[in-house]
N, C-alpha and C positions, 0 to 999 in steps of 0.2 A: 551376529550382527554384521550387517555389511562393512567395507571399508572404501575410502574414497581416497585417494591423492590428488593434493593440489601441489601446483607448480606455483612457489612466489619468488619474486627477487627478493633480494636481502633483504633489502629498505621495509616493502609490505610483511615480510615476515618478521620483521622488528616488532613492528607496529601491532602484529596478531600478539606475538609473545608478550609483549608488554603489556596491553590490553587481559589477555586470560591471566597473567596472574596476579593484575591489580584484580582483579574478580578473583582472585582464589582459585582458577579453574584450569584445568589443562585445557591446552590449544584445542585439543580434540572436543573437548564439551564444550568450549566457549564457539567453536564454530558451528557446531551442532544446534546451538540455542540461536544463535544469528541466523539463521536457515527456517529453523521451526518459527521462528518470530514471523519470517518473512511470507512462509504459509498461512501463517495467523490468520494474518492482517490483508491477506485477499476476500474478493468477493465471492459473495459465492457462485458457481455454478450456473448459468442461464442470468446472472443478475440483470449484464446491461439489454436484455432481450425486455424485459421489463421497463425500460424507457417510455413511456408516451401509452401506455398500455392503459389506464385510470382513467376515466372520462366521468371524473366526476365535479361540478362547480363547486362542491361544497371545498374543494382546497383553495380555492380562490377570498380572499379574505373582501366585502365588500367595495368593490369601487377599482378595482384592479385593472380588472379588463378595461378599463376605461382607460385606465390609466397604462395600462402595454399599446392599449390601441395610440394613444397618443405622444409617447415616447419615441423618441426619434432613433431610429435603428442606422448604423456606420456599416456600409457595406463591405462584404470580406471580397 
């Protein structure tokens, strides 16, 4: 298994400690889970290339279009 060194001040390294062992866990696996969570919870791979890509009306629920066409857009 790999290993990793982090560098914390006191204060953050308080705050890891105390946190892993209200979870029951050693710092090392409670960082490990914060990490893999963070992988989780990404998208996938090409998602946002997928934007705009569907050219279908049927997502369009009736009366919409009408109703974008006439909604007043704030310029950036």
């Amino acid at each position: 298994m790999a290993q990793v060194s982090l560098y914390l001040d006191k204060e953050m390294f308080k705050k890891v400690e105390t946190a892993a062992q209200s979870c029951g866990e050693s710092i090392s696996k409670y960082v490990a889970t914060i990490i893999q969570d963070h992988f989780d919870h990404e998208w996938p791979s090409g998602y946002a290339e997928l934007f705009g890509s569907v050219s279908d009306n049927t997502f369009f629920p009736d009366g919409a279009e009408k109703i974008l066409k006439e909604t007043q857009r704030e310029s950036l």
